[in-house]
LOFI-601420 format. One record per residue: residue in three letters; x, y, z of N, C-alpha, C in turn. Coordinates in steps of 0.1 Angstrom, whole numbers, plus 2048, in hexadecimal, padded with zeros to 3 digits. Layout:
BEGIN
ALAXYZXYZXYZ ...
% end
This chain:
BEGIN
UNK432F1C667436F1D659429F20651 UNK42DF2864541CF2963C41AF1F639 UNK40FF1B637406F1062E406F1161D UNK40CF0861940AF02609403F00603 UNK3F5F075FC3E8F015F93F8EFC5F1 UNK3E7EEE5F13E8EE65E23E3EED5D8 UNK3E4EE95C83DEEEB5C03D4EE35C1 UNK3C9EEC5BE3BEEE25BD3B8EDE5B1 UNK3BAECC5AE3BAEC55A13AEEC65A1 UNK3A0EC85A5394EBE5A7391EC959C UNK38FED0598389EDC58E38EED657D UNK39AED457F3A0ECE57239DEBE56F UNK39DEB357939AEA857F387EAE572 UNK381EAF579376EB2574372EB6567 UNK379EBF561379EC455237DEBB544 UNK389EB454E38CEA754437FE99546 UNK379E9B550372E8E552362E92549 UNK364E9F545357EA654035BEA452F UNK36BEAA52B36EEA551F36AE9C51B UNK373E93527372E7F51C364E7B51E UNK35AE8052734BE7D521346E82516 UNK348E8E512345E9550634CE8F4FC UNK357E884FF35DE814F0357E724EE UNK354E6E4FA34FE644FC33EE624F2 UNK336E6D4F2329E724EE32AE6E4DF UNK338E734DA33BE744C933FE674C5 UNK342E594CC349E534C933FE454C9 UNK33EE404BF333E324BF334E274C8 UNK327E284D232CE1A4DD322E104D5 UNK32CDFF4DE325DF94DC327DF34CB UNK331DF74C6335DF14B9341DE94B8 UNK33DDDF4B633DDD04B5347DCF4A8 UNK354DCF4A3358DCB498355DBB494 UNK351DB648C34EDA948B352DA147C UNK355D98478363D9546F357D94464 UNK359D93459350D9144D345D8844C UNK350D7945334AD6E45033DD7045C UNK33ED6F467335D77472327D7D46B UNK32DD8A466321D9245F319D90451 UNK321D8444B31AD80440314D7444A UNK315D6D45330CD6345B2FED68460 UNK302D754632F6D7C46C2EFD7E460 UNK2F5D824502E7D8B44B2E5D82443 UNK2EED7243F2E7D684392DED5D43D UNK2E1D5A4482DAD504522C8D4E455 UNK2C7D6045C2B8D6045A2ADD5B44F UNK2B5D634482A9D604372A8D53435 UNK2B5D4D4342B2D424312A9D35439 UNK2ABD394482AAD35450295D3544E UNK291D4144A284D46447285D3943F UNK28AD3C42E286D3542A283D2B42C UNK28CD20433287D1143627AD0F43C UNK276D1C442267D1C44B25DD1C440 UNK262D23439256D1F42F253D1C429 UNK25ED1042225BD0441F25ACF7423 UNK25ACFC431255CF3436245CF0438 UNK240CFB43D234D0243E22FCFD42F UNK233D0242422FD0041522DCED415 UNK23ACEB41D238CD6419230CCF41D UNK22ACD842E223CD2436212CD542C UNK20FCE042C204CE3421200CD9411 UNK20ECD440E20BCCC405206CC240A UNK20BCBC40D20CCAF4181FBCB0419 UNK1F7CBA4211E7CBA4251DBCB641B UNK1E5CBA40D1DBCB94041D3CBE404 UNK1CFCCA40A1C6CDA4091C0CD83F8 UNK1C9CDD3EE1CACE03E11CBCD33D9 UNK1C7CD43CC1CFCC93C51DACCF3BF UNK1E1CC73B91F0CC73B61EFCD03AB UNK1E9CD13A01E9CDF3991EACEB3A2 UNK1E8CEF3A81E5CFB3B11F0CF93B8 UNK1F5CF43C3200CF23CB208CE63CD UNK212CE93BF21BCDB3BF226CDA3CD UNK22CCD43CE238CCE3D8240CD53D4 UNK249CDA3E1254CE03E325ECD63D7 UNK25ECCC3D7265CC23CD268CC53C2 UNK25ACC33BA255CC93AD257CD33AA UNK259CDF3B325ECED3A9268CEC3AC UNK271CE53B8284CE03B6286CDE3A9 UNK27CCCE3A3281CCB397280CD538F UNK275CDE388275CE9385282CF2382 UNK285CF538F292CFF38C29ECF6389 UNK29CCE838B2A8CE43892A9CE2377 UNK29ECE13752A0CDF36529DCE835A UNK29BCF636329ED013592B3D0335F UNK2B5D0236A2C5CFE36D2CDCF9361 UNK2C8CEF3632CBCE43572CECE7349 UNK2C7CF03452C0CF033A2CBD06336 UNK2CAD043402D4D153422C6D2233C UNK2B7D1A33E2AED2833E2B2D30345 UNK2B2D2B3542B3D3235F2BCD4035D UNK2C6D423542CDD4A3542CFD5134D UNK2C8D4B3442BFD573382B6D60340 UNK2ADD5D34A2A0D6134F2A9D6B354 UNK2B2D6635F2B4D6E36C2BBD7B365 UNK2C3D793592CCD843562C4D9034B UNK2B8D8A3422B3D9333C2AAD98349 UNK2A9D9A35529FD9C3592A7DAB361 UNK2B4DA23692BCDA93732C4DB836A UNK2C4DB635E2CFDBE3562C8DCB352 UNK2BBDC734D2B2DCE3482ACDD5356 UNK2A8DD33642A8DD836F2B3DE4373 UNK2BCDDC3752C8DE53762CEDEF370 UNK2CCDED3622D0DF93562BDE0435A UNK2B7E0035B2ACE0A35C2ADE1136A UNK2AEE0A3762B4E113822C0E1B383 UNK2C8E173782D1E233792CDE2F374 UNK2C6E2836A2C2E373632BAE3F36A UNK2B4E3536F2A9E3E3762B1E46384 UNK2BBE413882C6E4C3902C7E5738C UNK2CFE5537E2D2E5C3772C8E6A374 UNK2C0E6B3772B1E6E3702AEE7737F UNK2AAE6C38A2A2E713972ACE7539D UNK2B4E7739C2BEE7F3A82C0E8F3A4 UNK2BCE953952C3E9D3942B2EA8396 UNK2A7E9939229BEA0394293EA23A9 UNK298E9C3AD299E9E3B929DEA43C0 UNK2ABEA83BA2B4EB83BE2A7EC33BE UNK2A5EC33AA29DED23AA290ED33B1 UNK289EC33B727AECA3BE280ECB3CB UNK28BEC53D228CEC93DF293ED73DD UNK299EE03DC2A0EEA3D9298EF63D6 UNK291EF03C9287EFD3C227BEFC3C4 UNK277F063CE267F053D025AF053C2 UNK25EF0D3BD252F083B0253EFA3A9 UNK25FEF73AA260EEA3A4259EE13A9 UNK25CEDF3B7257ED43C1245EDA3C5 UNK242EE73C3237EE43BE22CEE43B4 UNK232EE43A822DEDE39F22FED039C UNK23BEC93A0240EBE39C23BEB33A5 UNK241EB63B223DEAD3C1233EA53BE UNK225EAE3BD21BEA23BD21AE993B5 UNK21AE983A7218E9039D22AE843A3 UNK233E893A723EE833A4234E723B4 UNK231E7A3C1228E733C921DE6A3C2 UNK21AE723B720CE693AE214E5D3A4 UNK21FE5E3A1224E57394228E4E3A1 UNK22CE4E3A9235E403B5229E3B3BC UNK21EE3E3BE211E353BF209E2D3B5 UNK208E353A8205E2F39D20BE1E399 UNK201E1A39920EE0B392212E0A38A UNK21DE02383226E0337721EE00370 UNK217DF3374210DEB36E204DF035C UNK202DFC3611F8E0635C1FEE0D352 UNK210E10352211E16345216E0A33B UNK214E0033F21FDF6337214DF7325 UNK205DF83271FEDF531C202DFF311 UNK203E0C31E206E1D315215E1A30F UNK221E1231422AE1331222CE0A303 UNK227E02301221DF42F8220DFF2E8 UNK219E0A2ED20FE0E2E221BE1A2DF UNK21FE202E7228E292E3236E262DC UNK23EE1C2E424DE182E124AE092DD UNK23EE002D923ADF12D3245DE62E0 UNK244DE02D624BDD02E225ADD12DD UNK263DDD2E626CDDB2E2271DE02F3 UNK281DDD2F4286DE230027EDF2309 UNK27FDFB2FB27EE0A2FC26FE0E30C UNK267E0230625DE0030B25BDFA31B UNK264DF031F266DF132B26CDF8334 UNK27CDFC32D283E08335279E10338 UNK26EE19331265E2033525DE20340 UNK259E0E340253E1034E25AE0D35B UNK26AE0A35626EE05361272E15369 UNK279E1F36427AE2F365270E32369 UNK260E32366258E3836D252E31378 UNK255E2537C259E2138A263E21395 UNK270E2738E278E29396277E37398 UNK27BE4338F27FE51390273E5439E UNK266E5239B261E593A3266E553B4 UNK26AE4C3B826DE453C827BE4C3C9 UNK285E493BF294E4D3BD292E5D3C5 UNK28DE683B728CE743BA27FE793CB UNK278E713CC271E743DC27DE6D3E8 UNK281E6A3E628AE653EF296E6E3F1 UNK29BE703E62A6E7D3E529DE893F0 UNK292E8C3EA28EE983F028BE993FC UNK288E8B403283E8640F291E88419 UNK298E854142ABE8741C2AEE9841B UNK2ABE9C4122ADEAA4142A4EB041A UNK29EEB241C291EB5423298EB2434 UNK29EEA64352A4EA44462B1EAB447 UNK2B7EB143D2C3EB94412C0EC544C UNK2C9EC44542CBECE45C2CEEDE451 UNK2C6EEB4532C8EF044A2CDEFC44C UNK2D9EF84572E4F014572F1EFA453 UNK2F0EF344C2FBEE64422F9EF1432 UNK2F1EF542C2F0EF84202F4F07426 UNK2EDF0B42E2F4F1E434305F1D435 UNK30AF1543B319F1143D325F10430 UNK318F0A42731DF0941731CF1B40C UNK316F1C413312F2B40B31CF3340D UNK31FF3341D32AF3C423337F35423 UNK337F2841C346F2B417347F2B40D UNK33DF2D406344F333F833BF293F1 UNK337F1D3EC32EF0F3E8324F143DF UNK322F143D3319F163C7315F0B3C7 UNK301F103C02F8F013BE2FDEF23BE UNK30EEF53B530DEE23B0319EE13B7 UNK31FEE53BE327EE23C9320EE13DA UNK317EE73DB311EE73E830BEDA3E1 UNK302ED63D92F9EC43D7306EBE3D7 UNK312EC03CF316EB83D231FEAE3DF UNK320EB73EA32EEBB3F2321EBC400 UNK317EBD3FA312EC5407304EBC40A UNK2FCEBB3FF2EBEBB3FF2ECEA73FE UNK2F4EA13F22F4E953F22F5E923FD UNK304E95401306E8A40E301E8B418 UNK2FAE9841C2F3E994282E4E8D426 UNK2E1E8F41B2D3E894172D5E76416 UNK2E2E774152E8E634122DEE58418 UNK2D7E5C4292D0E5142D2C6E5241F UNK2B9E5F4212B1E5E4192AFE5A40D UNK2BDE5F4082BEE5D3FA2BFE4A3FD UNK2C6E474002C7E383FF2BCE32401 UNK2B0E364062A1E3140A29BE31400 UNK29BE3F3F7298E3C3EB29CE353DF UNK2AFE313DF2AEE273D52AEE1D3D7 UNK2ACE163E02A4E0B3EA297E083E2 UNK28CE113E6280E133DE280E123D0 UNK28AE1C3CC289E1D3BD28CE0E3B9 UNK297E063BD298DFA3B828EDF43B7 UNK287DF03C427ADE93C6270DEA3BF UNK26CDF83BC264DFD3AD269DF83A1 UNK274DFA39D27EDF6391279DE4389 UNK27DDDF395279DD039926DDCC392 UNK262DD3399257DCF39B250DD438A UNK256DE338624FDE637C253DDD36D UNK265DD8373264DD236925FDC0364 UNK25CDBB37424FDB1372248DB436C UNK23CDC136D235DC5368232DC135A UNK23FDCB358244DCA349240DBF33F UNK24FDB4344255DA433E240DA233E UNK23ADA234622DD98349224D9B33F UNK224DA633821DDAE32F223DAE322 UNK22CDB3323234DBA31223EDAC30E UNK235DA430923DD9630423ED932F3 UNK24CD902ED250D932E2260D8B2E6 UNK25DD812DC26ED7C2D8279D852D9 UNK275D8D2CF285D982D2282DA12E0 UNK27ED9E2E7280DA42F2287D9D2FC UNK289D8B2FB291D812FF288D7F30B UNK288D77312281D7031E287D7632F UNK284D79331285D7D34127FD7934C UNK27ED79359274D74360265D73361 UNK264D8235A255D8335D24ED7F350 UNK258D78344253D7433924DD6333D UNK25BD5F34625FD5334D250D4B356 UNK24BD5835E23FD55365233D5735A UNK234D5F354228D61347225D55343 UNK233D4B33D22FD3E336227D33341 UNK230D3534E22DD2835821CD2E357 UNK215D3A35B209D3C358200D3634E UNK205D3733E1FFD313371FDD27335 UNK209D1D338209D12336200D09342 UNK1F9D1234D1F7D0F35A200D03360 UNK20ED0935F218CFE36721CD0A377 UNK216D0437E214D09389226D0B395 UNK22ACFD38D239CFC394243D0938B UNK240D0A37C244D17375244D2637D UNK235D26382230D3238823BD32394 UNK239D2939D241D2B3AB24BD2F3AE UNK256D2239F25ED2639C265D37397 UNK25FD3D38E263D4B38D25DD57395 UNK254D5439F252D5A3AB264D5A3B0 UNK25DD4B3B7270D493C327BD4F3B6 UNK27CD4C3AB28AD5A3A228AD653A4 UNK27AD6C3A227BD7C3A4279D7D3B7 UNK27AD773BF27DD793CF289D783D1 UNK28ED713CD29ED6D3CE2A7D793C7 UNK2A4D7B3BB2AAD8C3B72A6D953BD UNK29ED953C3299DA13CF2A2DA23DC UNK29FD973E02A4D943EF2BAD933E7 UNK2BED913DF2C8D8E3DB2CFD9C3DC UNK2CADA63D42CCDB43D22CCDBC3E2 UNK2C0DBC3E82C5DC13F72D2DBF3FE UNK2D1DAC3FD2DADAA4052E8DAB3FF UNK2EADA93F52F8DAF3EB2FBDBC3EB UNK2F0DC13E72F4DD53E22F0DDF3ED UNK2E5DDD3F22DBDE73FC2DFDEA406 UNK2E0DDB40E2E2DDD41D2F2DDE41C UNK2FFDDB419309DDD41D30ADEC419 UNK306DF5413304E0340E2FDE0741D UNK2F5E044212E9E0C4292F3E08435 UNK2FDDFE439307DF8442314E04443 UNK317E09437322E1343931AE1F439 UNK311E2343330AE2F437306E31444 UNK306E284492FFE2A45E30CE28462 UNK318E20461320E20465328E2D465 UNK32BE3445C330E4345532BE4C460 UNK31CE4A462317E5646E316E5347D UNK31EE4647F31DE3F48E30EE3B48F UNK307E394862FCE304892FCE2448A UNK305E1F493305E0F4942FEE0449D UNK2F2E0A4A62E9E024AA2DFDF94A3 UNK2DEE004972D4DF948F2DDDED480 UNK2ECDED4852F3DE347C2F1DD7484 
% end
């Protein structure tokens, strides 16, 4: 009788075992769904967990009596401190003229460095005439225009917004340009060829490719924001300007109440550390997540 080959499966056997590895390549290992409560444990726990070290560290140092008590009161003593500006509802005066005034200047300063970040990444003469001073204004400290700002716009709001913008725009807009700059730059060729003009390729095309970067820099920019408008509150002091933190630490200075001082330190770290862990990182959590970067969640 003739012989029956078989079909031989081993060739097809093989092409699907090559597929589902290649599907396998696109598909995120190693991610862990994990319930809320879980992931607010993991990114609450640490910090705090720091903190107790360092007040403990701080209690045991008192204790030694290194310092006298002017210089380094008891973890106690600046308790009572915050408990009696609590008390008393400073505390929420401080935190809110400080945070509002931060946050209205950070947007703006979005507002502002995103569209200037487009034109020096995009337009060569821009970015080099602009680039360097924009590098020189984000090294510069805030601290240095606050006297210029005093003299130009007096002791009124107009005068901090000022410096708080020229601490943020410059990190905002280098950051933008820093993410475009890592685009793959057959992403903008792709946009061309289907058709995509200037403000539809930024917007459809250039932002989101740029999202890590860009998010690095309003990271930064916050952090500048922050910091310039300590700057600010510590310098440009005037009733109608209302009291904020860094008015808050000004006084504990004068008055050399040293538990004052500590106290609006730990306010302005706690708004710092507060804002990351609230705004930043769950953003920088769906941005890695979005591109299967989930090793580093």
């Amino acid at each position: 009788m003739p012989r029956l080959d078989r079909p031989d499966t081993s060739a097809e056997e093989a092409d699907e075992a090559v597929g589902a590895g290649l599907d396998s390549l696109d598909t995120p290992t190693g991610e862990r769904r994990e319930s809320r409560g879980k992931r607010f444990l993991r990114g609450f726990v640490p910090p705090v967990v720091f903190l107790a070290l360092l007040v403990a560290l701080w209690q045991a140092l008192w204790a030694a009596a290194f310092w006298p008590e002017s210089m380094l009161p008891s973890p106690l003593a600046v308790w009572g401190e915050l408990v009696d500006i609590t008390t008393t509802g400073q505390i929420f005066e401080f935190v809110w003229t400080s945070v509002h005034r931060a946050a209205l200047g950070f947007l703006i300063g979005v507002v502002i460095g995103t569209p200037l970040g487009l034109l020096v990444a995009k337009v060569r003469l821009v970015r080099s005439a602009v680039g360097p001073f924009l590098t020189g204004l984000q090294s510069l400290p805030s601290v240095a225009w606050v006297p210029a700002a005093i003299l130009w716009f007096g002791l009124n709001d107009a005068s901090i917004y000022f410096v708080v913008l020229l601490g943020s725009v410059p990190s905002i807009a280098n950051g933008l340009v820093s993410g475009i700059d890592q685009i793959p730059p057959i992403l903008p060729r792709v946009g061309q060829v289907m058709g995509a003009n200037r403000l539809s390729s930024a917007r459809h095309i250039l932002l989101p490719a740029a999202l890590p970067g860009f998010l690095a820099g309003l990271k930064q920019g916050w952090a500048f924001s922050w910091r310039s408008l300590m700057a600010a509150e510590l310098i440009a002091l005037s009733p109608a300007l209302g009291k904020g933190l860094g008015a808050y630490l000004n006084e504990g200075s004068s008055f050399n109440s040293m538990e004052g001082v500590i106290s609006a330190i730990f306010l302005i770290l706690l708004v710092g550390v507060g804002i990351e862990l609230l705004v930043f990182r769950p953003l920088e959590r769906s941005v890695l997540r979005a591109r299967g970067l989930t090793a580093s969640l």
